[in-house]
C-alpha positions as CSV (number, residue, x, y, z in Angstrom):
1,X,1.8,6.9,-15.9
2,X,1.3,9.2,-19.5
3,X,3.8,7.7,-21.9
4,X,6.7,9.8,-21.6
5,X,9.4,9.2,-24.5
6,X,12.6,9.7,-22.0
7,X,14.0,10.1,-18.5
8,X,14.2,14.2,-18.6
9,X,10.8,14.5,-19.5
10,X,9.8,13.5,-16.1
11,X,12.6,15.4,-14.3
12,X,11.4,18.4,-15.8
13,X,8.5,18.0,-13.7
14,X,10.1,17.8,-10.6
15,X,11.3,20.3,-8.1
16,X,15.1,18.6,-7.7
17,X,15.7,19.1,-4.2
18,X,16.6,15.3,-4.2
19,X,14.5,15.0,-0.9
20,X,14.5,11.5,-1.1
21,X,11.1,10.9,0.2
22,X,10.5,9.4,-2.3
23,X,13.2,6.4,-1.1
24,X,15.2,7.9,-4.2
25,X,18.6,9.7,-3.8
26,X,18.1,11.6,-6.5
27,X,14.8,13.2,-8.2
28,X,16.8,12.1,-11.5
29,X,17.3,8.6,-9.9
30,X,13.3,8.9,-9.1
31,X,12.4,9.9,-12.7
32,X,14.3,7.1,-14.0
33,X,12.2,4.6,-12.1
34,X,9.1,5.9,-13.1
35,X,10.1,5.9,-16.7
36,X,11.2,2.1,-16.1
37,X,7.9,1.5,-14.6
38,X,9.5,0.9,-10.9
39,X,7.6,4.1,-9.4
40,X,4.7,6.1,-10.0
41,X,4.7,10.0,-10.6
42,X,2.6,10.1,-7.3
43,X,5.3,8.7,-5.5
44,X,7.0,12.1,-5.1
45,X,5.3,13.4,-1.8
46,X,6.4,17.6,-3.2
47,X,4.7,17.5,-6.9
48,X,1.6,19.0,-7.1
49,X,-1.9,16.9,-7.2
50,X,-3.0,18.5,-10.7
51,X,0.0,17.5,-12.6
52,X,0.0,14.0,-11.0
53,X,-4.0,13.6,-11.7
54,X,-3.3,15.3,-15.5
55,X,0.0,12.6,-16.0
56,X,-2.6,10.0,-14.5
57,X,-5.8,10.6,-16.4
58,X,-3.6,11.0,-20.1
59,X,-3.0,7.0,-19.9
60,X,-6.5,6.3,-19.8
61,X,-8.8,5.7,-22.5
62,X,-12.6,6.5,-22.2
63,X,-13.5,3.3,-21.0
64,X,-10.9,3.5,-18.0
65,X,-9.0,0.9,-18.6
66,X,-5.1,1.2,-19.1
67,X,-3.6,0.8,-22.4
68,X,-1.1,-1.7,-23.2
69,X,2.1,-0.7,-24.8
70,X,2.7,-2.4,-28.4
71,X,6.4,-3.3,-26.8
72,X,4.6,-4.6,-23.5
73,X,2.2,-6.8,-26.4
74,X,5.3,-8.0,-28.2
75,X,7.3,-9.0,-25.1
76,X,4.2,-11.3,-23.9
77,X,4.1,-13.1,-27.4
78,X,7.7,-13.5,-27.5
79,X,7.9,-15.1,-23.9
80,X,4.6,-17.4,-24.6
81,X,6.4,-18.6,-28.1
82,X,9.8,-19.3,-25.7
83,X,7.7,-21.3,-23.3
84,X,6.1,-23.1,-25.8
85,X,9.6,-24.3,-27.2
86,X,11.2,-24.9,-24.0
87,X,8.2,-26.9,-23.1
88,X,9.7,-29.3,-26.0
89,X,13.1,-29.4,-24.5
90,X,15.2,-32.2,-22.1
91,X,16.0,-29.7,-19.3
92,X,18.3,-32.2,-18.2
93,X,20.1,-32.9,-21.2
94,X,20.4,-29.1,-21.5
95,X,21.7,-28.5,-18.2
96,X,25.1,-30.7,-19.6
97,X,25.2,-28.3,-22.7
98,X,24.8,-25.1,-20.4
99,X,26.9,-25.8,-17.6
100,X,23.8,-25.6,-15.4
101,X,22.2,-28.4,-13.2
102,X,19.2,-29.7,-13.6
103,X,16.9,-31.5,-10.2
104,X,13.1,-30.9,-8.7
105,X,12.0,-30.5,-12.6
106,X,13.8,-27.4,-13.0
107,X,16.8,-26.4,-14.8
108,X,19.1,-23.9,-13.1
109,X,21.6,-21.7,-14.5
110,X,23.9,-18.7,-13.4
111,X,23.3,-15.4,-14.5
112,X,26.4,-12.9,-13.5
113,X,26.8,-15.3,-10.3
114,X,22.9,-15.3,-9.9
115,X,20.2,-18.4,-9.9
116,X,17.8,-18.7,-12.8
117,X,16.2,-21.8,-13.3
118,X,13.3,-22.9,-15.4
119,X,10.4,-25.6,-15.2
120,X,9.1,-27.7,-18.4
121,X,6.5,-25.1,-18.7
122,X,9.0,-22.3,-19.2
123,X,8.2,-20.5,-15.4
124,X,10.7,-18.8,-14.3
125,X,12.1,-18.6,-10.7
126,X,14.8,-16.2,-9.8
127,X,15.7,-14.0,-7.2
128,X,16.5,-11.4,-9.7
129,X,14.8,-8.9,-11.4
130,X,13.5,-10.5,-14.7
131,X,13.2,-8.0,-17.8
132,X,13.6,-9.0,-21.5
133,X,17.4,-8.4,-21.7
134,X,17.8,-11.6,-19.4
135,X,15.1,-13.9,-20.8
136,X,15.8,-13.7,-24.3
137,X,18.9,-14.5,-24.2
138,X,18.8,-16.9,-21.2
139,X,16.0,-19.1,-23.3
140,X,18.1,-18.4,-26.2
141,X,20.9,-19.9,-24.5
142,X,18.8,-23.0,-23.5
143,X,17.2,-23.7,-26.9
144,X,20.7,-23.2,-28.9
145,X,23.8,-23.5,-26.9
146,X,26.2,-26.1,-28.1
147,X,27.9,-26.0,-25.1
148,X,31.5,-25.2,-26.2
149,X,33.4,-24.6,-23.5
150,X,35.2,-20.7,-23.8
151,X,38.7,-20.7,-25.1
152,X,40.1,-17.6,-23.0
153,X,40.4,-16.1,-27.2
154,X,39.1,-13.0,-27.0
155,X,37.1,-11.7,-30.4
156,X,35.0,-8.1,-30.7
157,X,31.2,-8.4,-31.3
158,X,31.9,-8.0,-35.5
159,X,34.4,-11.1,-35.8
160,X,31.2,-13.2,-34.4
161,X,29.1,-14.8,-37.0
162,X,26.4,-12.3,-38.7
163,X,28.3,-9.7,-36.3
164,X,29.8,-7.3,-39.0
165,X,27.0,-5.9,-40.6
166,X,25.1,-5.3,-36.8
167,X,28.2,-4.0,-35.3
168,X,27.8,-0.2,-36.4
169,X,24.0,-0.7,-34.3
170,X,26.2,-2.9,-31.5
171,X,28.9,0.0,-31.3
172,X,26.2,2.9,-31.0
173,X,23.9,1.3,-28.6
174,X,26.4,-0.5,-26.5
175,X,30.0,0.4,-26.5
176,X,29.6,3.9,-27.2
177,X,26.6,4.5,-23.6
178,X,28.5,2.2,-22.0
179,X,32.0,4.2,-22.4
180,X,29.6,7.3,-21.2
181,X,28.3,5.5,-18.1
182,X,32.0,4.5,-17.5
183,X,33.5,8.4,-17.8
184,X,31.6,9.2,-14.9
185,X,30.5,6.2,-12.9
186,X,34.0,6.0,-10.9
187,X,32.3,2.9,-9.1
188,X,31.5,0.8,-11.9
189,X,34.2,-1.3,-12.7
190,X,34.6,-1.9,-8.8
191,X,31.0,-2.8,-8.5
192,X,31.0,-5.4,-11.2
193,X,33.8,-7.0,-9.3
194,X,31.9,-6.9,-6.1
195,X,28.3,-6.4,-6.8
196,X,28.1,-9.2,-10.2
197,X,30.6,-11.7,-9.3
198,X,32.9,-10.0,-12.3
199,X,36.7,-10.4,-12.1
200,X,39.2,-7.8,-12.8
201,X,42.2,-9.2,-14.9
202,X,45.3,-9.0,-15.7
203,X,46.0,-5.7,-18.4
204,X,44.2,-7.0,-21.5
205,X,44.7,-5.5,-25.2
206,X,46.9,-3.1,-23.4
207,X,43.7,-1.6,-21.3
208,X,43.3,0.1,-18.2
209,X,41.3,-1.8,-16.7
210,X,40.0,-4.9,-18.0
211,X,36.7,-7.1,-16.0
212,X,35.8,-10.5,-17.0
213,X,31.9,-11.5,-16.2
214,X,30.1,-14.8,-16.3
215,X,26.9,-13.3,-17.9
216,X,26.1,-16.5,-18.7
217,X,27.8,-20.1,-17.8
218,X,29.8,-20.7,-20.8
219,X,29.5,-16.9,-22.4
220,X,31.7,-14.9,-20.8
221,X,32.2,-11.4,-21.5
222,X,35.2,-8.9,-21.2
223,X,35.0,-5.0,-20.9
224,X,37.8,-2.8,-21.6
225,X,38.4,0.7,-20.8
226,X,41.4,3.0,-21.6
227,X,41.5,6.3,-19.7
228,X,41.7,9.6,-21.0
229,X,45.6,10.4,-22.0
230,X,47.5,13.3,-23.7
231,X,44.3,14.7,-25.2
232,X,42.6,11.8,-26.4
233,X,39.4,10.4,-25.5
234,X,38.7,7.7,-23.5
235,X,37.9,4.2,-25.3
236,X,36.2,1.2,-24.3
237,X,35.3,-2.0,-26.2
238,X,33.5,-5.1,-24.9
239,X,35.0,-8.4,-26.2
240,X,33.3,-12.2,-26.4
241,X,35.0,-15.5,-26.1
242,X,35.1,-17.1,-29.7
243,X,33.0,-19.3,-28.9
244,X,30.2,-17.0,-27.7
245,X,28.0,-17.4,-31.4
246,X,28.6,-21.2,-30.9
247,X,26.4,-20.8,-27.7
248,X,24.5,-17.8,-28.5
249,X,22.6,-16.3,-31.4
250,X,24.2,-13.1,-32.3
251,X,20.3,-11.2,-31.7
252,X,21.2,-12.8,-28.3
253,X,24.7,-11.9,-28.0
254,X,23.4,-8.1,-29.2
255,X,20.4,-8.2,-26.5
256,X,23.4,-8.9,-23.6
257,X,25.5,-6.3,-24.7
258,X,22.4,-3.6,-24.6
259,X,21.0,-5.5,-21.4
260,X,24.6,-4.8,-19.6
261,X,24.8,-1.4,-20.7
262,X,20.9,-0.7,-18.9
263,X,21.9,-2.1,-15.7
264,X,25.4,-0.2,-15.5
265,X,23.4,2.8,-16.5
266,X,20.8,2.3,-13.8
267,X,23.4,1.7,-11.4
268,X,24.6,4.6,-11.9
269,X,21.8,6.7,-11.5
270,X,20.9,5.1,-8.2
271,X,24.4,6.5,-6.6
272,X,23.5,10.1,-8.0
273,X,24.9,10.3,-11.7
274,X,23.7,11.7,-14.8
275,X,23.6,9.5,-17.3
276,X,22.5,10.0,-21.0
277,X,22.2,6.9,-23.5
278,X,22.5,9.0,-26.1
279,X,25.5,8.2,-28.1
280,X,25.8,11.4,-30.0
281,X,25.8,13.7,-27.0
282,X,29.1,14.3,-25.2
């Protein structure tokens, strides 16, 4: 498809009867897949064959071949320079640092309840749906865990190592969507329980609702969420065990926080929701 810079620039094309013939619920839900890259704009059975062929022919240079992204360039050299360095690593002494397990040549690890295991070569198998969010910090996690076990102390993303001067960034891009996605996703804290093996806990920091997830074996993550109440807004903050930059790097930590705040906000879109990331728009 062109290279379109957001969601609604695809919707606009559209004719929103939210047929679903396109296996969609939602012509935004359909939008957002082709901007992902799940779909393709001729995948909706009502837009018209000129627009499709116009959208079409825009990515292709004169020698008709498609061009790759700078990001899609960037996210190949970073996983062939992760594979490279796991290729030096004892999978099986890392599996006792991780909490994973490590048999058949391959380390395996959980991800939100979820297999993920790795070969000496750095291939990955999982049943899951691999983007950058989860390999980053997965071979992050492999190359630099110390494997402290969590505490149960629970410590915002600034109190972690090199977190205070990113936590401005961390508050825009993660807290602040994810509060948004929250507002008026009225499944979502129910479907981390159910759907990512998340646990809803006891009231924490005086919260509403508070939901512990296993993103990773030994880094655990807690999101709070305070409802709306005698005019005030309504608040939510994401908390780390404190031993989270003993296991993680905090560009790691960062990418999880961002990487969670995606899925919820695709989630979202796939039961019908409108969901902007942008954290100055109310």
């Amino acid at each position: 498809m062109a290279k379109f810079k957001n969601t609604m620039e695809i919707f606009t094309l559209l004719d929103k009867s939210n047929c679903r013939k396109c296996g969609k619920k939602t012509c935004l839900a359909f939008a957002a897949s082709v901007f992902q890259g799940e779909k393709k704009l001729g995948d909706c059975p009502l837009l018209e064959k000129d627009i499709i062929e116009r959208y079409e022919k825009d990515e292709l240079p004169e020698d008709g071949h498609p061009v790759r992204s700078i990001i899609q360039e960037n996210q190949d050299a970073f996983m062939e320079e992760m594979k490279q360095k796991i290729s030096k690593v004892n999978l099986e002494e890392a599996a006792l640092r991780t909490g994973g397990k490590f048999d058949g040549g391959k380390l395996t690890i959980k991800i939100l309840g979820k297999d993920f295991s790795v070969d000496q070569n750095g291939a990955i198998y999982t049943g899951i749906h691999v983007n950058p969010w989860i390999a980053a910090p997965v071979f992050n996690y492999i190359l630099h865990s110390e494997g402290k076990e969590p505490t149960g102390k629970w410590v915002a993303f600034r109190d972690l190592k090199d977190g205070r001067e990113r936590y401005p960034l961390f508050r825009q891009r993660c807290e602040m969507p994810m509060k948004k996605v929250a507002d008026i996703y009225t499944d979502l804290f129910s479907d981390m329980v159910s759907v990512l093996n998340g646990k809803e806990v006891a009231r924490e920091f005086q919260s509403d609702i508070s939901v512990v997830m296993h993103v990773l074996p030994k880094v655990p993550v807690m999101i709070c969420y305070w409802l709306p109440e005698d005019g005030l807004d309504s608040s939510l903050n994401i908390y780390f065990d404190e031993t989270a930059d003993r296991n993680l790097e905090i560009g790691a930590i960062f990418s999880l926080g961002a990487g969670l705040t995606q899925m919820f906000t695709k989630m979202a879109i796939t039961h019908g929701y409108e969901v902007s990331l942008d954290a100055n728009h109310r």
